[in-house]
C-alpha positions as CSV (number, residue, x, y, z in Angstrom):
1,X,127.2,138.3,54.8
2,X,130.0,136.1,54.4
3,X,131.5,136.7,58.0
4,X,128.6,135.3,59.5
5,X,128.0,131.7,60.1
6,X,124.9,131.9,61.9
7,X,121.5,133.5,60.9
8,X,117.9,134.1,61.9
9,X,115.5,134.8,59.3
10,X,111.7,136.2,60.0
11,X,109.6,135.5,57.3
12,X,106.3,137.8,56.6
13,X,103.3,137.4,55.0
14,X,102.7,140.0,52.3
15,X,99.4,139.9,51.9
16,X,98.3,141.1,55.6
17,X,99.3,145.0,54.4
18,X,100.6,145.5,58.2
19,X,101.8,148.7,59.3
20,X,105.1,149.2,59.7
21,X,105.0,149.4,63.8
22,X,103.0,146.4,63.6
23,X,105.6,144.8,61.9
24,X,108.5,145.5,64.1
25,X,106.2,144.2,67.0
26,X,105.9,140.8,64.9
27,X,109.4,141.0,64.1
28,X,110.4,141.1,67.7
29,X,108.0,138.0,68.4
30,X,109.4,136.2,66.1
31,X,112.9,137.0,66.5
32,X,112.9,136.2,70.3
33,X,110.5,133.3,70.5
34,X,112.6,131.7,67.6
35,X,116.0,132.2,69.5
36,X,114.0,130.7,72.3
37,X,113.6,127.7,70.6
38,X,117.3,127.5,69.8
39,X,118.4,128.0,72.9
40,X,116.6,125.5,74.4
41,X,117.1,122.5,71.7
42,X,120.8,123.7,70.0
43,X,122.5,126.1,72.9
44,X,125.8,126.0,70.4
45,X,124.6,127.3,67.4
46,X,122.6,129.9,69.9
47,X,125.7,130.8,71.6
48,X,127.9,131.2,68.5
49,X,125.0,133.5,66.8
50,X,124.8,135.8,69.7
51,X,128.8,135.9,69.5
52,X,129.0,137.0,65.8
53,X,125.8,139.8,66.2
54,X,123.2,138.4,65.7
55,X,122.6,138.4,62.4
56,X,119.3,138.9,60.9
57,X,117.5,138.5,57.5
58,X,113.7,139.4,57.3
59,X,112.2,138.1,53.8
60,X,108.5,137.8,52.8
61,X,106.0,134.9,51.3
62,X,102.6,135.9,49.3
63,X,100.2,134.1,51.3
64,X,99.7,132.0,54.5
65,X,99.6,129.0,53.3
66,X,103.2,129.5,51.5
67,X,104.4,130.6,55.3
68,X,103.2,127.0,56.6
69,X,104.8,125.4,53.8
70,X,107.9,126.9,54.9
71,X,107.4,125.8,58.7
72,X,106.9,122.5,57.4
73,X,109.8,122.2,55.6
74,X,112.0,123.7,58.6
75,X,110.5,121.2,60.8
76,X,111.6,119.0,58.7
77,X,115.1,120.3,58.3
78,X,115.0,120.1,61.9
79,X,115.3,124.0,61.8
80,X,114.2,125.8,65.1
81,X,111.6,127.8,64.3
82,X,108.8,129.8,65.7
83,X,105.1,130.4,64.3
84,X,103.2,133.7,65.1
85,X,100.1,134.0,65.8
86,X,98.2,137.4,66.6
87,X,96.3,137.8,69.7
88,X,93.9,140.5,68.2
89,X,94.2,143.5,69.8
90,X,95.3,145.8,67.1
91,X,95.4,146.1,63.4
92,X,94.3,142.3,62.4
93,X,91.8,139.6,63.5
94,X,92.4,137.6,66.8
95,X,94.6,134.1,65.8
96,X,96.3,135.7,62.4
97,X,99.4,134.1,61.2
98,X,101.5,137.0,60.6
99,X,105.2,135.4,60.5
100,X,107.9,132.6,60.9
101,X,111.5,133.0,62.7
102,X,113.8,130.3,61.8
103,X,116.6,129.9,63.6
104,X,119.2,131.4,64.1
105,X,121.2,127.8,62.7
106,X,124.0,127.8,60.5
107,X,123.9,129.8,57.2
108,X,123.9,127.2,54.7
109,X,121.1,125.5,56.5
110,X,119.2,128.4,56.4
111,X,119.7,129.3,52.8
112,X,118.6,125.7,51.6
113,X,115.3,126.7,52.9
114,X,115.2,130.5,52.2
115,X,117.9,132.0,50.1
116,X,115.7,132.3,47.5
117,X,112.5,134.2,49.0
118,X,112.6,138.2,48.5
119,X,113.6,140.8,51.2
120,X,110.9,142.6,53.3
């Protein structure tokens, strides 16, 4: 990891038990409307990111509550970030949190907020 210097990291919620298509359709969510986000309000670190590959880190929480926790804290970080919310039609209940995409923004930035949470 050391040759990146930009990140994006989707954090999950482990207790939604999602299947595993479900999660790479969350993923995706995440990891576009969070780029989005950077895009629009930090175009460098954006365009350095998408220079080095992209570089992606997907890392879960146990609960929803810890997931907002987290968004409040990259908010506060002024971290770009992304909150998803289900529309319904599938596996889960209409208006389910089922992740967070921070970022991408510079790696130690990142890791202050997440370097400690487990992988996916």
């Amino acid at each position: 990891m050391s040759e990146f210097r930009f990140k994006q990291v989707i954090v999950f919620r482990s207790d939604l038990k999602l299947s595993r298509g479900k999660i790479a359709a969350q993923a995706g969510h995440a990891a576009v409307s969070a780029a989005e986000e950077t895009r629009k309000h930090n175009r460098d670190w954006w365009e350095s990111w998408i220079k080095e590959g992209q570089c992606k880190i997907v890392v879960k929480v146990k609960s929803e509550k810890e997931l907002l926790e987290l968004r409040k804290q990259a908010n506060e970080m002024d971290l770009p970030n992304a909150l998803i919310v289900d529309s319904g039609l599938t596996e889960i209940p209409p208006g389910t949190i089922t992740c967070l995409g921070i970022g991408p923004a510079p790696v130690e930035k990142i890791d202050k907020l997440t370097g400690g949470l487990p992988l996916l």
